[in-house]
N, C-alpha and C positions, 0 to 999 in steps of 0.2 A: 497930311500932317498939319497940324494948327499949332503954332508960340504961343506958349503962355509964358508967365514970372509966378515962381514961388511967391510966399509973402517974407521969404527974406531977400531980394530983389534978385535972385536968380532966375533968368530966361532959361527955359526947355522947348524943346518941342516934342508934341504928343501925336500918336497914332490915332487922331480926330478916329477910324474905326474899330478902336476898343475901348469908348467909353460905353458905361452899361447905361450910370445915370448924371445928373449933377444936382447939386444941390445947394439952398443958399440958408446958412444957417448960424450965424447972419456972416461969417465967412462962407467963400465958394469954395466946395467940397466938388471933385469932381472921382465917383465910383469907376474903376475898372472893369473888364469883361474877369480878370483875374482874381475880384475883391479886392486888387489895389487901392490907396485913398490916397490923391493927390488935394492938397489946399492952395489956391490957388488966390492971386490978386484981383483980376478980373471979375467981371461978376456973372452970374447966373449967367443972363441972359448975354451976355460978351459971349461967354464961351459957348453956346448954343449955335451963337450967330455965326460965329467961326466955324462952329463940322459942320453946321449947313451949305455956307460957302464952300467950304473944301469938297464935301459932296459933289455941288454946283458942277464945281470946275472938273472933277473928275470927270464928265461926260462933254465938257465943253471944246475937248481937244479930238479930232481924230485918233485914231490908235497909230503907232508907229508902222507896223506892220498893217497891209487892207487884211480884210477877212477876206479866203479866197470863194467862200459863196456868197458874197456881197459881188465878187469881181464875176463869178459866173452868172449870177442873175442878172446882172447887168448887160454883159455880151449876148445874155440869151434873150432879152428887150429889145437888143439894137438890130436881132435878125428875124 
């Protein structure tokens, strides 16, 4: 999920994984997987920067729960 601001000074946050495209025209137009059209404050290249990150971070945490063939391959290394 990435915050953006409408350009009437409203914050949102968006599902950084259902954006299709964005566009800079010369407002930031950002397309949905839906055909939704959000306009957004930030620019082009903010809001790019932003689902990259969010991506990023998605793999930078372990999972909550181990994967339990993560947990067997591992036991079956240690004998």
């Amino acid at each position: 999920m990435i915050k953006l601001t409408r350009l009437g000074g409203e914050v949102f946050v968006l599902n950084a994984e259902l954006i299709r495209y964005v566009e800079a025209r010369p407002d930031t137009f950002v397309t949905l997987v839906s055909g939704e059209r959000v306009v957004v404050r930030e620019s082009m290249d903010e809001v790019v920067s932003r689902a990259l990150d969010y991506q990023r971070a998605k793999y930078l945490f372990p999972p909550l729960t181990p994967d339990p063939r993560a947990m067997l391959s591992s036991t079956a290394a240690r004998n």
